[in-house]
C-alpha positions in Angstrom: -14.7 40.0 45.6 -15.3 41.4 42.1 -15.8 39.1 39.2 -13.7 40.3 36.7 -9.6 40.3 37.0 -8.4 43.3 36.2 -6.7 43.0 32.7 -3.0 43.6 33.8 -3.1 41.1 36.1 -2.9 38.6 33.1 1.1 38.3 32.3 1.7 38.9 28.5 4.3 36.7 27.2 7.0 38.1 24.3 6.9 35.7 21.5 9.5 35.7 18.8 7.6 37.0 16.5 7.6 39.9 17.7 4.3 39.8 19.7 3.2 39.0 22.7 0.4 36.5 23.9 -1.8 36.6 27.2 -0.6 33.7 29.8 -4.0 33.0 30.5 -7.2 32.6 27.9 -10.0 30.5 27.5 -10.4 27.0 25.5 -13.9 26.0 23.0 -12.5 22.7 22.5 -15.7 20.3 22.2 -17.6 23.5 23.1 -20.9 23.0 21.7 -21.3 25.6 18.3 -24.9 26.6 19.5 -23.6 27.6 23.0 -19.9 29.3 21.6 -21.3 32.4 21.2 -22.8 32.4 24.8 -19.5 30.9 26.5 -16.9 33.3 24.9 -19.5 36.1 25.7 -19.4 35.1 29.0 -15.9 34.8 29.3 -14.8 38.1 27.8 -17.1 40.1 30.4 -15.4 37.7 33.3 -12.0 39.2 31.6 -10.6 37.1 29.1 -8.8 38.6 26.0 -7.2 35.1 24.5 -9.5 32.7 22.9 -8.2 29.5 21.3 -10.0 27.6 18.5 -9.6 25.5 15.8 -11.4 24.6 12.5 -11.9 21.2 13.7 -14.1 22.3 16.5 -16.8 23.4 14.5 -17.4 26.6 16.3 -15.4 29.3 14.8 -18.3 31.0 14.0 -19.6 31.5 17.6 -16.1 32.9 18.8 -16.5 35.4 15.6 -20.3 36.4 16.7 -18.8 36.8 20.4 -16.1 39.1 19.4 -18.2 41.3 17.1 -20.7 41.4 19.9 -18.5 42.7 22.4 -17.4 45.9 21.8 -14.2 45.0 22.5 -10.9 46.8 20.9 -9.3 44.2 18.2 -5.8 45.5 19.6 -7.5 43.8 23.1 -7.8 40.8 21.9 -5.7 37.4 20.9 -7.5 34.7 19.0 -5.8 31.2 17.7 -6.9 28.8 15.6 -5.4 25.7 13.7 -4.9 23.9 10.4 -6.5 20.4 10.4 -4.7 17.5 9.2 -6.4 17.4 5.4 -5.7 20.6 4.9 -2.0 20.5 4.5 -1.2 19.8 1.0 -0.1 21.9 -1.1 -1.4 25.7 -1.2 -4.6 24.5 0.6 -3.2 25.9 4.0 -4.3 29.7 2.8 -8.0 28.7 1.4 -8.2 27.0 5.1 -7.0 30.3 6.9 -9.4 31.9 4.6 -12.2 30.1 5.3 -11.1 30.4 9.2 -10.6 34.1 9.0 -14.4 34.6 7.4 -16.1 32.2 10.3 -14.4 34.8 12.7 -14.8 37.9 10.5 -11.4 38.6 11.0 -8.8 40.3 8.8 -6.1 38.3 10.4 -5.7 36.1 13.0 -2.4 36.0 16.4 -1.7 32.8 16.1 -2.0 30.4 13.2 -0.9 26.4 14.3 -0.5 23.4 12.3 -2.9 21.3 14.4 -0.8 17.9 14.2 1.9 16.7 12.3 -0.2 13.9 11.3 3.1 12.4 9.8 1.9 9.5 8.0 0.1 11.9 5.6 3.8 13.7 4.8 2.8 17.1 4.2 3.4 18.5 7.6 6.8 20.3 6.5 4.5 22.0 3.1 1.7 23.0 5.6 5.0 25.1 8.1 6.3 26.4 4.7 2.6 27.9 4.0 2.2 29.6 7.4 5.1 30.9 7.2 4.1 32.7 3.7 0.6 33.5 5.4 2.8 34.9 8.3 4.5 37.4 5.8 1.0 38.1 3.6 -0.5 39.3 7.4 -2.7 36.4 7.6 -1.5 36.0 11.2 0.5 37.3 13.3 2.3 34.9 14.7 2.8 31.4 13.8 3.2 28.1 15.4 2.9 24.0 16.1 0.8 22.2 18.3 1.3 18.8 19.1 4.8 18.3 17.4 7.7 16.3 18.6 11.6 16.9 18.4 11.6 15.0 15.4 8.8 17.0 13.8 10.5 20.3 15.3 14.2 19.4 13.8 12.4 18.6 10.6 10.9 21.8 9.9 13.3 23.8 11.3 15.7 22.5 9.0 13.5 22.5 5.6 12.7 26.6 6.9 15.2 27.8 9.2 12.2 29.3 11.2 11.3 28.4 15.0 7.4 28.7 15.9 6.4 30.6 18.4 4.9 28.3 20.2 4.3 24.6 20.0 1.0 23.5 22.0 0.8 19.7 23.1 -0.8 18.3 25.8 0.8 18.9 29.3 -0.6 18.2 33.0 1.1 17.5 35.6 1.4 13.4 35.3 2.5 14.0 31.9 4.8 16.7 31.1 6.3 16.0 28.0 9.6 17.1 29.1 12.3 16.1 26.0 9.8 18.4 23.5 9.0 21.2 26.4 12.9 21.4 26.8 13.4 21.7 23.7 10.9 24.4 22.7 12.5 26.4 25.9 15.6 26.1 24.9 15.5 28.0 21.4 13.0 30.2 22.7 9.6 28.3 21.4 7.2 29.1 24.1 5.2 25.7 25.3 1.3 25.8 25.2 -0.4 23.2 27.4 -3.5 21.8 26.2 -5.6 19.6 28.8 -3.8 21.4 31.5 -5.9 19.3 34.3 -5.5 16.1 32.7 -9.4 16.1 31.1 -10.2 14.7 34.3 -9.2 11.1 33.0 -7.3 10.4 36.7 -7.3 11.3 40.0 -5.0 14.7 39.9 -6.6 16.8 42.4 -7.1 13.5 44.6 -2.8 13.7 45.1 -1.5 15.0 48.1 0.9 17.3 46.8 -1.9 19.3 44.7 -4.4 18.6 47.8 -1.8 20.1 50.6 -1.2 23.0 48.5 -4.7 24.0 48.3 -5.5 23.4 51.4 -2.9 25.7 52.5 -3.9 28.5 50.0 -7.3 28.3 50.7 -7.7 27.3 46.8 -9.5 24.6 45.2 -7.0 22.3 43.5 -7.5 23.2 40.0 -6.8 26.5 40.5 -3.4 25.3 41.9 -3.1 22.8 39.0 -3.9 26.4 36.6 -0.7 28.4 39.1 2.1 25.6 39.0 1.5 26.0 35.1 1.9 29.8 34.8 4.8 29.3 37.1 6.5 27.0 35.2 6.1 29.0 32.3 3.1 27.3 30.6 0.7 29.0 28.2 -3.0 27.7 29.3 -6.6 28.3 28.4 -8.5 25.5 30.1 -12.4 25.0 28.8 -15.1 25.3 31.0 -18.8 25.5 30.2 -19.5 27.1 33.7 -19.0 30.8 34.0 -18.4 30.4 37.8 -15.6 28.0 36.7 -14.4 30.7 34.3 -14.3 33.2 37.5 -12.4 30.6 39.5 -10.0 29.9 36.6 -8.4 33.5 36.2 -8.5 34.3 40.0 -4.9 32.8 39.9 -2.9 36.2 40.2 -3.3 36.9 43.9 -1.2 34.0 45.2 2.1 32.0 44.9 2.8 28.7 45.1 6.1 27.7 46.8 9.1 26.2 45.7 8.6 23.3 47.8 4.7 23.1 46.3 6.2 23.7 42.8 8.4 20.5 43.1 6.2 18.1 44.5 3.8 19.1 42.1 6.5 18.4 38.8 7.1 15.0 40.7 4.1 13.9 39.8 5.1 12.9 36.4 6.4 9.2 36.1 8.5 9.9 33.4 7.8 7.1 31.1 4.8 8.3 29.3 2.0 6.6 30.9 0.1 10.0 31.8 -0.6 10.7 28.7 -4.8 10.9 28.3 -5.2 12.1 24.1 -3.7 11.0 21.1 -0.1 10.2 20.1 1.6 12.8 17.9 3.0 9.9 16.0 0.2 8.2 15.8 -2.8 10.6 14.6 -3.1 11.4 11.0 
């Protein structure tokens, strides 16, 4: 068994933006800054080519240092990062980008997201106006939402008239999110999953129906956690600090969960909220 997955084994997903986005990529969220550099090394030689980051982690730096390090084509690679919640005022959304874009040393990002709505603060509609004029300027490539609701969706869909490409909220597999997710799918908004194994705050890979399924693939039960995502669809990137993790984590493309596996897995969530293991998007600010 060789390390690194080959690079087409990834599935690249069409965004409507024209773009397209690797299924799989790899998470710094509360990475350490003095070991980024190291990790996202590590997990561009193990194969990786999407990296997701954010302002607020404090470590856009190392993921620049790790990119110019390896040697790897630009055209290779996909890089995210978001716009915190005191950033959204008025024009301040392109100094932030800015300020992003020169901790990466990077001309222009692939995806640019307003971190939360953070709707108490009322600028979340000014900060999708701004990305969308840093989407035309080239800034980045593609634009997008993470941790919106419907209501947030409707409301700056109808101040614009322009989707995002993606909205990214937190989705495992006792808390789905299924009114936003359906949503998104429906008008062609592609769903990013953050805390795709539930930041092991419960028991997931203690329940039977993830258990039974690895059992019978002969895979551990977050990599079947990491398949039922991609196929249902799901954009993920989980964090690890462990580069045998990071090896485990993209050997997903040489099995296939069943239909069967799929459902019992999607049963999981109760339906009424109560999986939920970070913040509310009504509620942070």
């Amino acid at each position: 068994m060789t390390e690194h997955a080959p690079q087409n084994a990834i599935p690249r997903i069409p965004l409507n933006s024209g773009y397209d986005i690797p299924q799989l990529g790899y998470g710094v969220f509360k990475v350490d800054p003095a070991q980024t550099e190291k990790l996202v090394s590590e997990a561009l030689e193990v194969g990786y080519r999407h990296i997701d980051t954010a302002a607020i982690y404090g470590n856009e730096e190392g993921v620049g240092r790790a990119i110019a390090a390896s040697g790897i084509p630009r055209k290779e690679l996909f890089i995210t990062t978001k716009l915190w919640n005191d950033r959204q005022a008025g024009d301040d959304p392109r100094r932030a980008l800015e300020e992003s874009l020169t901790k990466l040393g990077l001309e222009h990002v692939d995806l640019y997201l307003v971190h939360w709505p953070a709707p108490a603060n009322g600028n979340y509609i000014n900060a999708w106006t701004q990305l969308i004029t840093l989407n035309e300027a080239g800034l980045s490539r593609s634009i997008g939402v993470s941790n919106h609701l419907v209501e947030h969706l409707e409301k700056i869909v109808a101040e614009t008239d322009t989707l995002p490409a993606v909205n990214q909220i937190e989705l495992h597999p006792a808390h789905q999110q299924r009114e936003v997710a359906e949503w998104c799918r429906s008008r062609g908004v592609h769903i990013e999953a953050w805390g795709p194994l539930g930041q092991g705050k419960y028991d997931l890979f203690g329940t039977p129906a993830i258990r039974d399924a690895a059992s019978a693939h002969g895979r551990t039960p977050a990599q079947v956690v990491l398949r039922w995502h991609l196929q249902t669809g799901n954009i993920v990137f989980p964090k690890t600090t462990s580069r045998d993790r990071m090896v485990e984590n993209i050997r997903l493309f040489d099995f296939e969960l069943s239909d069967a596996e799929i459902d019992a897995i999607t049963a999981l969530d109760p339906g009424d909220g109560s999986g939920r293991v970070g913040a509310h998007p009504s509620e942070l600010n």
